[in-house]
C-alpha positions, -999 to 999 in steps of 0.1 A, spaced: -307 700 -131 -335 687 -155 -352 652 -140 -350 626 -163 -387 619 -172 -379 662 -189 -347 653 -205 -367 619 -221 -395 645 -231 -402 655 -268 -394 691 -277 -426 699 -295 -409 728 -315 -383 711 -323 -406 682 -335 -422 707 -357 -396 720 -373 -381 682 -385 -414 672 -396 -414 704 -421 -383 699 -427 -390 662 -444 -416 675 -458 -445 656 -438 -479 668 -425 -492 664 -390 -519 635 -405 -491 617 -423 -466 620 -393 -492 608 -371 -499 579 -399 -466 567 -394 -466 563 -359 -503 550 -359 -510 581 -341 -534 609 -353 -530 643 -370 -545 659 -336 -519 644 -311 -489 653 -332 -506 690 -332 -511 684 -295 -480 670 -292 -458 703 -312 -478 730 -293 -468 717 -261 -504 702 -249 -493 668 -250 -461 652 -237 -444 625 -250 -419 608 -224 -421 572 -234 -387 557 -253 -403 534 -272 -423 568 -290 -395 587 -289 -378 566 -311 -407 557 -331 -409 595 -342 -365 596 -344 -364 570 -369 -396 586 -390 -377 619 -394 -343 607 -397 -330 618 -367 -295 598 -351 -302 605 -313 -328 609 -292 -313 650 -285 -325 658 -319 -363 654 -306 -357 662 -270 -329 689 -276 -312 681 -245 -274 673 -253 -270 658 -221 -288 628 -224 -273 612 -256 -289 574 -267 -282 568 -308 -316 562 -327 -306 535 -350 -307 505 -331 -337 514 -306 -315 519 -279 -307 481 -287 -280 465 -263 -275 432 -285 -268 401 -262 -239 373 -272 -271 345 -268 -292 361 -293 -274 346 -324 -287 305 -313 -320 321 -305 -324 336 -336 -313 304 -354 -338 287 -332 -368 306 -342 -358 304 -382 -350 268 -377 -358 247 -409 -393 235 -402 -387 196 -414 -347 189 -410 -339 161 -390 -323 189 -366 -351 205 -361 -354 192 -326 -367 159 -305 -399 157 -295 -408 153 -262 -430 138 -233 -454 171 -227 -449 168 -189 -415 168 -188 -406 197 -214 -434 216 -190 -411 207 -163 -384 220 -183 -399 255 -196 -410 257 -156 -369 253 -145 -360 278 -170 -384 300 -158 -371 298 -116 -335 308 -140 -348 334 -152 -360 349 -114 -334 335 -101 -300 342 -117 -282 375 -111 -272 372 -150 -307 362 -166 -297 365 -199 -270 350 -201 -281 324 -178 -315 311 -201 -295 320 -236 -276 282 -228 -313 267 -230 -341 284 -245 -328 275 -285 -331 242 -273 -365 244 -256 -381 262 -286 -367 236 -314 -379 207 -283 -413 224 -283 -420 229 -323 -414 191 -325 -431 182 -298 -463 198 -308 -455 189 -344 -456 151 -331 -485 154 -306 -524 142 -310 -551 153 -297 -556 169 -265 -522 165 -262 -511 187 -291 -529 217 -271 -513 210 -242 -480 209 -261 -490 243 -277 -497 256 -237 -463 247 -233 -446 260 -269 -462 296 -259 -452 302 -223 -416 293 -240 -422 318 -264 -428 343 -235 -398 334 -223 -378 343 -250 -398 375 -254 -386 388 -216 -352 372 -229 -352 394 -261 -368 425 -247 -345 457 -260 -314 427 -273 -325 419 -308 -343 436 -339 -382 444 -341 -385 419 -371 -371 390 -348 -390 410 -314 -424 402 -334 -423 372 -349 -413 359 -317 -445 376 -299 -464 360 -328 -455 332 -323 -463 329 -286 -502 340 -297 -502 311 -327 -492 286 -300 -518 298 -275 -548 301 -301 -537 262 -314 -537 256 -276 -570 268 -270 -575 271 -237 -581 305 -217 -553 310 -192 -531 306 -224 -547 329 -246 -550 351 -215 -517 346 -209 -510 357 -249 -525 386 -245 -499 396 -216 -474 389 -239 -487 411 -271 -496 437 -254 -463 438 -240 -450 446 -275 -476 469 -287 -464 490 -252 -431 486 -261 -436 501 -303 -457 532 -279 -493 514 -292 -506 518 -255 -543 524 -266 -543 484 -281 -521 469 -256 -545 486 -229 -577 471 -250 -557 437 -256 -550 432 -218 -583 446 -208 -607 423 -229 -583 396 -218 -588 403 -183 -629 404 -188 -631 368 -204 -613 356 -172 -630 379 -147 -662 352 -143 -641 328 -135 -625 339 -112 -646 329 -80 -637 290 -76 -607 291 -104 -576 279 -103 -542 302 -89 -529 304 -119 -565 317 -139 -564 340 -107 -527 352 -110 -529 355 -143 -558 374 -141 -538 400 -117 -509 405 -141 -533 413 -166 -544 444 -145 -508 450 -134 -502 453 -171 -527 480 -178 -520 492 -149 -486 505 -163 -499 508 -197 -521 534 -183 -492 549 -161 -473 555 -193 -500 578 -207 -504 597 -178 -541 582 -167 -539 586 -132 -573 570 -127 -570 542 -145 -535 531 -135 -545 530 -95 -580 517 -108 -565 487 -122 -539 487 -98 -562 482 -69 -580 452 -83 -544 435 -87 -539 443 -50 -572 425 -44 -563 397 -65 -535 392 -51 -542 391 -13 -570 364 -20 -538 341 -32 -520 342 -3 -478 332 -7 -490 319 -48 -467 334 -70 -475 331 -111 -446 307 -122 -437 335 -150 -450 368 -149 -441 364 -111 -474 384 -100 -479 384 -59 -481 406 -33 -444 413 -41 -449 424 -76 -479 441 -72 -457 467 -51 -429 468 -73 -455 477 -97 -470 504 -73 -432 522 -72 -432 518 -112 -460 535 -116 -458 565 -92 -424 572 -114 -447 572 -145 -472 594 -134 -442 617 -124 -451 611 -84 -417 605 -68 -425 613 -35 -453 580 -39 -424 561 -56 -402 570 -28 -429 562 8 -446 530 -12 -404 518 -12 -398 527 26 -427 507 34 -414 476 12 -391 446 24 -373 437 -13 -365 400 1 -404 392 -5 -399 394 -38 -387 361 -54 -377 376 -81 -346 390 -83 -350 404 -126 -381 421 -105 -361 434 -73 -336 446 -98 -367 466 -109 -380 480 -82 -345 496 -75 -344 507 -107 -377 527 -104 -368 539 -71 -339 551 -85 -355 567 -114 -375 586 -88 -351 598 -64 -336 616 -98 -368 633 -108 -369 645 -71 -336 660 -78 -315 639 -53 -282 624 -71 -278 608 -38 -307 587 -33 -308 581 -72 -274 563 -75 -273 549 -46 -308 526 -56 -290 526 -95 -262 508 -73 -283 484 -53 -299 476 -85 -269 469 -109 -257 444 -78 -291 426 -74 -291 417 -110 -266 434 -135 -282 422 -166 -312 439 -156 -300 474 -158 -272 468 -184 -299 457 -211 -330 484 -202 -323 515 -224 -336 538 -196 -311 519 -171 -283 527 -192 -296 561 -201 -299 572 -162 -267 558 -154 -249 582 -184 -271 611 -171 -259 609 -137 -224 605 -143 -225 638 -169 -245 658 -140 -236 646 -105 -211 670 -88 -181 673 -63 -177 638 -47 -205 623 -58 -191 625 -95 -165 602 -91 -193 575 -77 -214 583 -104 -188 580 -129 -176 542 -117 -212 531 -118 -217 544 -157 -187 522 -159 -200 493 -147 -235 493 -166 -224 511 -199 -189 508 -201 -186 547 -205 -150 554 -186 -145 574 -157 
């Protein structure tokens, strides 16, 4: 049986013959996915691989393809092209109305005392970790905090209009994780836009640090790893001098920052660089002690969730699989994040080849936090591939989990 991180791998022949077939060159392929003539070359003859869905799709929709088989040629593993993967959520109709509110209607929001809609971003936030069903969860509040927080900073003076604009970005953040693989790219972007406008009118360097996190999250996502590695990494050297005397959060900030590259790096197969930058998060965050980062959740806890992500990246199972055993999942607050870590252990029990160990971490993530499989295309994806694969009895388990997370019968 073909492990996942294979059947999620682009066919470089096959790639070849749909680019001729639209009649594109290597350099203008490679324009189109901001890529360059010499990696879709690499990429056709079989030098490069290409394993990331975000790419995959990037390339599907550029040649017209309908499914992600038609680059990777295996028929097993079957996700449709049009919509990204996309898994649309019922709350992303008031968030979208939210974020293309009428700037100057009288509904356009109330404003508010800064400290208190900090306090309420900061609640929503603890939902978000918290709840079994974050989606659905923070879809009943964040409209309202994002109309609260463009009229509060549309209202605000002074130092507090920057503070207000702190605040109006770490929502925005919110709603990216929120929106993450549930709504369109247009909507996906203006939303990251907006959390960097809000933290440039904020001015102030955990939040444009703290921006940077959050764009380079999307450039990763659209497979523009070399810019989200150089946006997190020049983020994370304006706050490195600071970091001897400063504040938890500069500090914990400061780690996710390396966490992020850290899987940014993972991604493209720099095995160096990902443990590099994965180190100095480990560093980071034994110096803070039990301080988790409100948000981003970055801790001791995280920085090994992290560690099991990206041995499954770099196609190292067996590290995926020994960095779990020595992990106790109740230390991390989190439970979007513990859903995670199953998720990737999971992931790595299937590229080991063992249906076993893969669905039964799929299972004991889908019950830590359901939403947090149901909406990650690679969740849903390796819950399909086990059920079309799996054999004898472990078919019908297999089978009733697909159910569960993609509604795909038994």
């Amino acid at each position: 049986m073909p492990d996942e991180q294979a059947q999620l791998a682009v066919d470089g022949a096959l790639l070849q013959v749909l680019r001729e077939r639209r009649g594109l060159s290597r350099g203008a392929l490679g324009g189109l996915v901001a890529r360059s003539e010499d990696w879709v070359k690499k990429v056709e003859r079989g030098d490069r691989s290409v394993r990331t869905l975000s790419m995959i799709m990037r390339l599907g929709r550029v040649l017209g393809c309908t499914d992600v088989s038609d680059l990777t040629g295996v028929a097993d593993v079957s996700m449709p092209i049009d919509d990204g993967g996309r898994l649309s959520h019922p709350g992303v109709v008031g968030l979208r109305e939210a974020v293309h509110a009428p700037l100057f209607a009288a509904t356009s929001g109330t404003p508010e005392d800064v400290g208190e809609l900090a306090g309420r971003v900061r609640q929503s936030w603890e939902i978000w970790h918290t709840a079994r069903h974050q989606r659905t969860a923070i879809a009943a509040v964040l409209p309202g905090l994002i109309e609260a927080g463009h009229a509060t900073v549309r209202a605000a003076e002074g130092p507090e209009k920057r503070r207000a604009a702190a605040v109006l970005s770490e929502t925005y953040a919110l709603a990216q994780q929120y929106a993450a693989h549930t709504v369109e790219p247009e909507l996906y972007w203006v939303i990251v836009d907006r959390a960097r406008m809000a933290a440039e009118q904020a001015d102030d360097p955990i939040a444009l640090a703290g921006a940077a996190w959050i764009v380079g999250n999307g450039l990763r996502v659209a497979g523009h790893t070399d810019e989200a590695l150089r946006m997190v990494g020049e983020a994370a050297d304006m706050l490195r001098p600071q970091l001897e005397g400063g504040s938890d959060r500069l500090r914990a900030t400061y780690g996710s920052l390396c966490l992020h590259a850290a899987v940014t790096a993972a991604q493209e197969r720099r095995t160096g660089d990902a443990w590099r930058w994965h180190d100095d998060a480990d560093r980071t965050a034994k110096k803070l002690g039990t301080y988790v980062h409100p948000w981003t959740m970055f801790g001791t806890g995280n920085v090994t969730v992290h560690a099991v992500s990206i041995s499954a990246d770099l196609h190292t199972p067996g590290v995926a699989v020994q960095t779990l055993a020595d992990t106790h999942p109740e230390t991390i607050p989190s439970l979007e994040r513990r859903s995670r870590l199953f998720l990737d252990a999971a992931k790595a029990e299937h590229q080991r080849r063992e249906p076993s160990g893969a669905l039964t971490y799929l299972r004991l993530a889908y019950d830590t936090s359901p939403e947090a499989v149901r909406y990650v295309p690679s969740g849903r994806a390796l819950a399909a591939d086990l059920a079309r694969t799996a054999t004898g009895a472990l078919s019908y388990t297999a089978h009733r989990l697909a159910d569960d997370i993609t509604g795909v019968a038994a």
